[in-house]
MIVEXRO-613615 format. One record per residue (C-alpha): residue in one letter; x, z, y. Coordinates in nm, 3 decimals. Layout:
# MIVEXRO-613615
> a  X  Z  Y
...
This chain:
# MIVEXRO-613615
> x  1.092  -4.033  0.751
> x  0.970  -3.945  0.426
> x  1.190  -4.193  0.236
> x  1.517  -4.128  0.408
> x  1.497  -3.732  0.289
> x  1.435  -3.868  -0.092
> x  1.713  -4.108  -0.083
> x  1.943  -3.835  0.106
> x  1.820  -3.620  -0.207
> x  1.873  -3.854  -0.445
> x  2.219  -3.906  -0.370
> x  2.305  -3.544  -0.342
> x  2.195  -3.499  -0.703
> x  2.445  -3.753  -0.823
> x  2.691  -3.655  -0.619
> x  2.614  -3.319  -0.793
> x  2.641  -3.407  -1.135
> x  2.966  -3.621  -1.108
> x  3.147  -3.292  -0.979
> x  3.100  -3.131  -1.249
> x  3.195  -3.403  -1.454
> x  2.859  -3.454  -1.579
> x  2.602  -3.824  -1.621
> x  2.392  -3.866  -1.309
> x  2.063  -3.725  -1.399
> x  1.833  -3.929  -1.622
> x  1.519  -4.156  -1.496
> x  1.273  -3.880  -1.607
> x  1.467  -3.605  -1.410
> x  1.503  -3.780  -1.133
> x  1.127  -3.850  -1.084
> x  1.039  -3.510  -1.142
> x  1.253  -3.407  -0.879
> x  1.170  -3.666  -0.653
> x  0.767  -3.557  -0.692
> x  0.876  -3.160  -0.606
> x  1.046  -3.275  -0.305
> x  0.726  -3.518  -0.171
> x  0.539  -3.194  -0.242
> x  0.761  -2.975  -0.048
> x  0.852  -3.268  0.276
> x  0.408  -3.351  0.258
> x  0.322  -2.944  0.283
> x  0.564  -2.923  0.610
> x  0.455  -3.240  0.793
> x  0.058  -3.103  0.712
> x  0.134  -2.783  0.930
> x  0.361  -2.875  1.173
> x  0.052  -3.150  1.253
> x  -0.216  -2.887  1.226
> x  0.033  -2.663  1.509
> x  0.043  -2.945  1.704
> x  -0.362  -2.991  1.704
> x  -0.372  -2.624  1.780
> x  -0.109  -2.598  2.075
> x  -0.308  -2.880  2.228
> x  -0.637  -2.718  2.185
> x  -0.505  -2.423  2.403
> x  -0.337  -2.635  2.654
> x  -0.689  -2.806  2.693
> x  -0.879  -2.452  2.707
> x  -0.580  -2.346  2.954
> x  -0.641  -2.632  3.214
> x  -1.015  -2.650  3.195
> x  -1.005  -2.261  3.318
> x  -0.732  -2.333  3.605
> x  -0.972  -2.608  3.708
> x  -1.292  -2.429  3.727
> x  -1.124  -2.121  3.910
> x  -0.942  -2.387  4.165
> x  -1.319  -2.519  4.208
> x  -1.422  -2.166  4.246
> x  -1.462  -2.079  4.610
> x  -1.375  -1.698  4.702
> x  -1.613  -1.428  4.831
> x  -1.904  -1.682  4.688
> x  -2.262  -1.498  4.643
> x  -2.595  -1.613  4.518
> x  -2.887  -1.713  4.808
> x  -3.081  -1.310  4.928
> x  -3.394  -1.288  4.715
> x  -3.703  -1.100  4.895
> x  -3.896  -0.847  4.761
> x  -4.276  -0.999  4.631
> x  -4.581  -0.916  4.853
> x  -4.704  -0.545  4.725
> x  -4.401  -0.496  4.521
> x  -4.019  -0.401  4.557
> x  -3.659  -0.539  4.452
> x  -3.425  -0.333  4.312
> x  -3.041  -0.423  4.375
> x  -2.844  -0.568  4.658
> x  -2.530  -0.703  4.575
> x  -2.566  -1.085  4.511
> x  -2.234  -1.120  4.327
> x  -2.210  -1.327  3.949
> x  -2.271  -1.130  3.730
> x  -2.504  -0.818  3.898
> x  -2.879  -0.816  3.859
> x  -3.135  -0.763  4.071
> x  -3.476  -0.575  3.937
> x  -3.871  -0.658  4.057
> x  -4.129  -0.376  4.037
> x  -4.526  -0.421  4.142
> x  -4.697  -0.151  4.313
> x  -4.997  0.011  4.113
> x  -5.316  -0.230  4.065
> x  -5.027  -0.497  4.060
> x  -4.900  -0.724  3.763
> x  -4.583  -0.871  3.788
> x  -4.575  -1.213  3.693
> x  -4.218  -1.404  3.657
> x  -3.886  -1.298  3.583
> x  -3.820  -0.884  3.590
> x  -3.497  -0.932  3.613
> x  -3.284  -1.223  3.751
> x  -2.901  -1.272  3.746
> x  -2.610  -1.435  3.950
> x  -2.534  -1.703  3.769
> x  -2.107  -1.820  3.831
> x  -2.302  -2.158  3.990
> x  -2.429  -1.905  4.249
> x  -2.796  -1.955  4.133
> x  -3.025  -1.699  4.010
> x  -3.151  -1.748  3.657
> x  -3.549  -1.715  3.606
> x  -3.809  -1.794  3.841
> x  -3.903  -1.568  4.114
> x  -4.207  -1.328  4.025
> x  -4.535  -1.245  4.206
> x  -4.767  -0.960  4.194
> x  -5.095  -1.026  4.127
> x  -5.355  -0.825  4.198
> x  -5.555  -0.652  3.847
> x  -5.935  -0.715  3.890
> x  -6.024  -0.417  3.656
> x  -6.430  -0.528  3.665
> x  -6.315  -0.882  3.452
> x  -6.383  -0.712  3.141
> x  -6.803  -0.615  3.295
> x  -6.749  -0.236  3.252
> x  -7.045  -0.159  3.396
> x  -7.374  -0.086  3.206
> x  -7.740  -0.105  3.200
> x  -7.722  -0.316  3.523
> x  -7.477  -0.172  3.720
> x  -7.236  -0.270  3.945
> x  -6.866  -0.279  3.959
> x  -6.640  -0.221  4.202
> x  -6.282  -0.343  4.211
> x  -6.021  -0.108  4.352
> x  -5.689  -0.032  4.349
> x  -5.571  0.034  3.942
> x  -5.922  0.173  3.864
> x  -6.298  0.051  3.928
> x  -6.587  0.188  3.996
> x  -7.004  0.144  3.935
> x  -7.281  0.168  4.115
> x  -7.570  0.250  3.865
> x  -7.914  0.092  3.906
> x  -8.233  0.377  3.933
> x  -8.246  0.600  3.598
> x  -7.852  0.583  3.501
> x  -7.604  0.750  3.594
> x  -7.188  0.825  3.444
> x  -6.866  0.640  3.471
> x  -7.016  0.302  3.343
> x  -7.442  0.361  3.364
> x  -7.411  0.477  3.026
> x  -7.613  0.782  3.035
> x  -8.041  0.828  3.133
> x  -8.136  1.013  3.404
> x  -8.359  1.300  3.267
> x  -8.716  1.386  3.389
> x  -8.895  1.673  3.324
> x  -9.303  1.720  3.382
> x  -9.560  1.971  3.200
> x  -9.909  1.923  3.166
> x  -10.169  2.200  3.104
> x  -10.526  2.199  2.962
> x  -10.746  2.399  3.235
> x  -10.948  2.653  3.063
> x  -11.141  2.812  3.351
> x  -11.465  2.835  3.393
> x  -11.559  2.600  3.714
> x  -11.357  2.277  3.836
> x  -11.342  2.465  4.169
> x  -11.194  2.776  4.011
> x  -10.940  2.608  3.885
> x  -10.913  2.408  4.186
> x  -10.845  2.720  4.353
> x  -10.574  2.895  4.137
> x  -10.363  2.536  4.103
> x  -10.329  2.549  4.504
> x  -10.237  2.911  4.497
> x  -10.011  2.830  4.217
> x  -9.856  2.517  4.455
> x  -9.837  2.796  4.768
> x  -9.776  3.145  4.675
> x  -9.389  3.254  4.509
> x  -9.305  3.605  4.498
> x  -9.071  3.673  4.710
> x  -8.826  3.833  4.512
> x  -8.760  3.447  4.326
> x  -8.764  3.280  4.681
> x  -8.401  3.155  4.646
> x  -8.229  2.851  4.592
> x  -8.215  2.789  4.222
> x  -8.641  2.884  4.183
> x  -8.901  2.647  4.371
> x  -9.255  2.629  4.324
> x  -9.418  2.351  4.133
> x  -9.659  2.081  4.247
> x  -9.986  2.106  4.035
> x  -10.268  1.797  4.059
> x  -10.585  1.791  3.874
> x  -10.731  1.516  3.691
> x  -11.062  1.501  3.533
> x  -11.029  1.869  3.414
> x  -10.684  1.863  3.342
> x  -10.402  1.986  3.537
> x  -10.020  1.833  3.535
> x  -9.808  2.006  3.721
> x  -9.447  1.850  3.799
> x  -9.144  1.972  3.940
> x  -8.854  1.828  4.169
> x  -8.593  1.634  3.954
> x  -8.297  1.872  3.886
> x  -8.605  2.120  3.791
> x  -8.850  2.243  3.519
> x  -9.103  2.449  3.401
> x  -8.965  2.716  3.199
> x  -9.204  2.920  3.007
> x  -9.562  2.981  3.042
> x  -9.590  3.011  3.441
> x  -9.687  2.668  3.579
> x  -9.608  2.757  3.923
> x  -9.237  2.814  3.894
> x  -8.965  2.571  3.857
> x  -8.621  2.648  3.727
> x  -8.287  2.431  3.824
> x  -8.171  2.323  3.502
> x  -7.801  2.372  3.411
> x  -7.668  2.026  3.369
> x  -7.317  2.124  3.345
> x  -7.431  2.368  3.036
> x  -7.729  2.106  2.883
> x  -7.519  1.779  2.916
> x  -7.140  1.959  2.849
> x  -7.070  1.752  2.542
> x  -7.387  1.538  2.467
> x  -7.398  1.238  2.315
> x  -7.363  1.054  2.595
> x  -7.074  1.190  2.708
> x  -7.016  1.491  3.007
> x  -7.091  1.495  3.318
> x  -6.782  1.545  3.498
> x  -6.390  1.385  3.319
> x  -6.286  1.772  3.452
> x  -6.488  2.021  3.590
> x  -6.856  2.099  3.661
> x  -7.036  2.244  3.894
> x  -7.395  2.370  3.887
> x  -7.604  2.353  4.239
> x  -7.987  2.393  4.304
> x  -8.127  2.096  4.179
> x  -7.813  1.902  4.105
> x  -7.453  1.953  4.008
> x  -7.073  1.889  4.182
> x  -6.805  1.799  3.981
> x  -6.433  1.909  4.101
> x  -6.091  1.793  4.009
> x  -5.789  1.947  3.987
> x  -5.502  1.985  4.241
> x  -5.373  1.635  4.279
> x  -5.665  1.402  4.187
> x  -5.967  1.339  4.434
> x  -6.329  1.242  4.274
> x  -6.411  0.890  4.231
> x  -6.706  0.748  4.413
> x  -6.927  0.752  4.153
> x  -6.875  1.179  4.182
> x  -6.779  1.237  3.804
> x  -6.450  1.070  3.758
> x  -6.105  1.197  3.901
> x  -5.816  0.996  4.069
> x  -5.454  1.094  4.098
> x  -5.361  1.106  4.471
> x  -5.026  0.889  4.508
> x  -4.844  1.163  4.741
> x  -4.561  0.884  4.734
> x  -4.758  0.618  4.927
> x  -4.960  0.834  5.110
> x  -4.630  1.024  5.227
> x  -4.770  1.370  5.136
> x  -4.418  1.447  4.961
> x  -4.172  1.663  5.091
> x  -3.856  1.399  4.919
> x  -3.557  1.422  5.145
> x  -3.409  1.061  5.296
> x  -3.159  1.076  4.986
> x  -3.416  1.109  4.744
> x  -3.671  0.884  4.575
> x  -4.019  0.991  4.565
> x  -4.165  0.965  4.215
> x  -4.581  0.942  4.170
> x  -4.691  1.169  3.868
> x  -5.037  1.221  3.756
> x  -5.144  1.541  3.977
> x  -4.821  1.550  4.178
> x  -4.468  1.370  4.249
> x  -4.094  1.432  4.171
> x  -3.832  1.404  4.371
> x  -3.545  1.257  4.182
> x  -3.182  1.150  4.293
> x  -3.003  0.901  4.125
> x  -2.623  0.979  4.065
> x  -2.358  0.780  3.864
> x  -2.197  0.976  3.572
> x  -1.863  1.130  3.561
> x  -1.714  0.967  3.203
> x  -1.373  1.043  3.129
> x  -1.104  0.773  3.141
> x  -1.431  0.555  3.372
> x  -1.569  0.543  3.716
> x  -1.886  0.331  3.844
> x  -2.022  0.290  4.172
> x  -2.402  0.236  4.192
> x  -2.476  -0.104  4.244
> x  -2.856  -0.046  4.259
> x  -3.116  0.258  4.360
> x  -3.112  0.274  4.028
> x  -2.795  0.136  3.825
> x  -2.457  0.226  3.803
> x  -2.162  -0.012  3.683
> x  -1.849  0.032  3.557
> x  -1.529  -0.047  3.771
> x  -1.292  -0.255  3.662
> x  -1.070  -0.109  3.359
> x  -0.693  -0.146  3.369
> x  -0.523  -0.380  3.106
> x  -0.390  -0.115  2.910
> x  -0.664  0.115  2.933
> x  -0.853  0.082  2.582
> x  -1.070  0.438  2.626
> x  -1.183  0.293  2.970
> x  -1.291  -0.067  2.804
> x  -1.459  0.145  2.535
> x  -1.726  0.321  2.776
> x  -2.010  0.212  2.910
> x  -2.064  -0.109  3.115
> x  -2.350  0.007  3.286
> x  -2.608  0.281  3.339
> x  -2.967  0.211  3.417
> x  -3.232  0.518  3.541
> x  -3.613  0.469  3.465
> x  -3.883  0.735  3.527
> x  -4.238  0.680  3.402
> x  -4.536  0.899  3.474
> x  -4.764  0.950  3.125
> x  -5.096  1.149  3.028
> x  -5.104  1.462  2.811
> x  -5.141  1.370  2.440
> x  -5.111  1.033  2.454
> x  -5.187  0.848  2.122
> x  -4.918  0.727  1.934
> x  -4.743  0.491  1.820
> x  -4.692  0.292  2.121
> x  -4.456  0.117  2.317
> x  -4.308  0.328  2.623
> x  -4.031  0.063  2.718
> x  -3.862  -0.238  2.655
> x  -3.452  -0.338  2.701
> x  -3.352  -0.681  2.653
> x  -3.029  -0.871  2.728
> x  -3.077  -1.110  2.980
> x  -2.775  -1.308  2.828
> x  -2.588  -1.273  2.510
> x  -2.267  -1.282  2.515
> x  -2.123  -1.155  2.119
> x  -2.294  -1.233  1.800
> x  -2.491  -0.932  1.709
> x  -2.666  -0.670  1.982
> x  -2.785  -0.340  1.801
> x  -3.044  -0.092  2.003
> x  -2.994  0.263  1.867
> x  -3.163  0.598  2.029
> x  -2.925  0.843  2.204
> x  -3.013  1.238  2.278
> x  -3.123  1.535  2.093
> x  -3.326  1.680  1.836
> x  -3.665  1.695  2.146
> x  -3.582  1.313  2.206
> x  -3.542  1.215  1.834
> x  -3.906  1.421  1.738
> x  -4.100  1.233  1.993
> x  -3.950  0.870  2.001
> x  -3.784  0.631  1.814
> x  -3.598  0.276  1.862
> x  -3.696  -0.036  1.689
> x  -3.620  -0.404  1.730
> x  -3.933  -0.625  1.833
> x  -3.667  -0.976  1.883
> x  -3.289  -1.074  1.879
> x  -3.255  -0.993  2.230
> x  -3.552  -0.676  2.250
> x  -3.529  -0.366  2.227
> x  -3.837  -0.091  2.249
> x  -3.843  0.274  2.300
> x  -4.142  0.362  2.068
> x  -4.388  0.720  2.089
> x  -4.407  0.865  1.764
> x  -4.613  1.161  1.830
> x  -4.842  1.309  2.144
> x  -4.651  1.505  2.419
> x  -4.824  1.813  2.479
> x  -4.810  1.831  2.918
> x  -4.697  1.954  3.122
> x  -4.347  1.881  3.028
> x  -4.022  1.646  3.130
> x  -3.872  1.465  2.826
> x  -3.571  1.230  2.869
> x  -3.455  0.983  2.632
> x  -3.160  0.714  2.600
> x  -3.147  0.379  2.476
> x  -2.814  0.198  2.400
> x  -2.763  -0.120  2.367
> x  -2.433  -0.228  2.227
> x  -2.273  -0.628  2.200
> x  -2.065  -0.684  1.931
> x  -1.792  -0.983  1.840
> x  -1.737  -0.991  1.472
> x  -1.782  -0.651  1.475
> x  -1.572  -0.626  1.787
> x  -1.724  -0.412  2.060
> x  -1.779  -0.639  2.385
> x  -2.020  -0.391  2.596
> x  -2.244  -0.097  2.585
> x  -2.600  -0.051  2.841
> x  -2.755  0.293  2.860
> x  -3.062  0.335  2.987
> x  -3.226  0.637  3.042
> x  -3.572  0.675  3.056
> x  -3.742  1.029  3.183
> x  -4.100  1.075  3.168
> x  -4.328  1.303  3.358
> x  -4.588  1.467  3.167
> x  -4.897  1.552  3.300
> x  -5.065  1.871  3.235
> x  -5.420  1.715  3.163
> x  -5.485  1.422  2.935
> x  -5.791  1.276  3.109
């Protein structure tokens, strides 16, 4: 094909030059000319082939997609997953492309997939999870002997004779005197030890005052007192209930009580706030889950929410974004609804929003990780996490990346309770720099008023 447009050309130039009464063009011109028009005739046949390769690259693309949507049956949805034993699932429609969300119930870990998605092959991706049950006496808590208990997201001990606290780390204290006698005769002395053990004026007969017991051995007399008592002072025959909620406040071996002590004749109580009941070894408190025990007043449209000391009664409600609607897909997601072709603002908002609420301590240490969002597949190039909200939000957390597809919503400084601190994560898919998607999820913590 090539060689018929040179020879074409060739003549054409001689033709050309004989017009105009002029030589046909020397050997030297005529190659020259010759090359320029290879040049020119080997450019065009290079990109009308490389059009070609690229017309039937899309006519390829173009009937692999009619096939796989012929193959696709309609209405098709992924096999119901059930909730695992002692925990819940989150989400209902079983649709490609919506998720469905596993939670354990406190003592519980989850183990397997959080979250698992309808695939287009109308499989679920990951495995399904289980809750296992936390055995919190693995780690031997208990001290000096003791024994632990394994109960639901705490433990407790049971301390052997002469300890007592949370974990048997503190003594048991015992208090005795011992006198010289002095008097004259063994029987005199004899005499005022059991008047000492039997006689109390009446005016200290009352709960927190007890007489001592007094014994005499080989001219010496030790007089003891019952435990929670001692001798104060120079009078043998009087014991005094000693203060432990004053004497052991903030010893060394910790207090007495996590919250509040009482003193009582030869002993002490300790109390918890509204909310919490004492632990069985009677120092420690434990939150009362109002939520499971139904001791909540959260109507049938609410969920109930367990905080530390109470609950909150929350109601989950999809956003009103301009030029976007959603429709909740989940108790606690919201998606967007389909976009019309030529309605950019609407592609540009939000795919989804997801609602978390977490129950925290007073004060808690920082930093630490509050939350995690991941992607559970990636569709673009590039996924960036940034922090949404305002100046409260930005002064008590922060956003960083921990992998590709990770994102974690750090603590940067204590929260002093009680208080109710929300906080927004985005996470955004890019193309080439290209927006695909954006995921909010907003995260609102409880916080308690005590930090025990």
């Amino acid at each position: 094909m090539i060689h018929s447009y040179v020879i074409i050309m060739v003549l054409c130039l001689c033709h050309f030059y004989s017009a105009f009464g002029q030589d046909c063009a020397s050997r030297q011109e005529m190659q020259s000319s010759l090359k320029q028009v290879q040049k020119l005739l080997s450019a065009h046949e290079a990109s009308y082939v490389q059009s070609l390769r690229t017309l039937r690259k899309k006519i390829n693309l173009l009937q692999a997609a009619t096939t796989k949507q012929a193959a696709k049956p309609d209405n098709g949805t992924c096999p119901k997953l059930e909730a695992p034993v002692n925990g819940r699932k989150l989400g209902k429609v079983q649709t490609p492309g919506h998720e469905v969300h596993f939670l354990c119930e406190a003592g519980y870990d989850l183990v397997g997939a959080e979250t698992r998605m309808c695939q287009d092959t109308f499989t679920w991706s990951g495995q399904q999870p289980t809750c296992r049950n936390i055995n919190e006496c693995e780690s031997s808590p208990c001290l000096n002997g003791g024994t632990c208990m394994d109960e639901v997201n705490q433990f407790s001990c049971t301390c052997t004779k002469g300890w007592a606290g949370a974990t048997c780390q503190s003594p048991v204290p015992t208090f005795f005197v011992t006198m010289m006698n002095t008097s004259s005769s063994t029987a005199g002395s004899s005499s005022t030890s059991a008047a000492a053990a039997t006689t109390l004026p009446a005016a200290t007969a009352w709960p927190y005052v007890r007489p001592s017991r007094c014994t005499q051995v080989q001219g010496t007399t030790h007089c003891t007192c019952d435990p929670g008592y001692t001798i104060s002072g120079r009078d043998t025959s009087t014991c005094t209930d000693i203060d432990e909620c004053e004497l052991f406040h903030n010893g060394p071996a910790g207090r007495l009580c996590l919250h509040s002590c009482v003193n009582t004749p030869g002993g002490y109580r300790c109390t918890c706030p509204a909310g919490y009941n004492v632990t069985r070894d009677g120092r420690n408190c434990k939150d009362i889950d109002e939520c499971a025990t139904r001791q909540n007043t959260c109507s049938r449209d609410q969920m109930c929410i367990n905080t530390y000391g109470g609950f909150q009664c929350v109601r989950v409600d999809c956003p009103r974004v301009k030029n976007a609607t959603y429709v909740k897909t989940s108790p606690m997601r919201c998606e967007r609804n389909p976009c019309p072709v030529d309605n950019k603002a609407c592609s540009q908002a939000p795919n989804s929003f997801s609602y978390h609420f977490l129950s925290v301590i007073s004060n808690l240490s920082a930093p630490r990780v509050m939350f995690r969002v991941s992607a559970v597949r990636v569709m673009g190039d590039t996924l960036r996490f940034s922090l949404l909200g305002g100046k409260q939000a930005r002064r008590h957390f922060t956003v960083q990346r921990s992998d590709r597809q990770t994102g974690q919503l750090m603590l940067v400084s204590p929260i002093p309770g009680p208080a109710t601190l929300e906080a927004e994560v985005e996470m955004s898919e890019l193309e080439k720099r290209v927006q695909l998607g954006r995921y909010i999820t907003k995260v609102t913590m409880f916080v308690s008023q005590y930090d025990f």
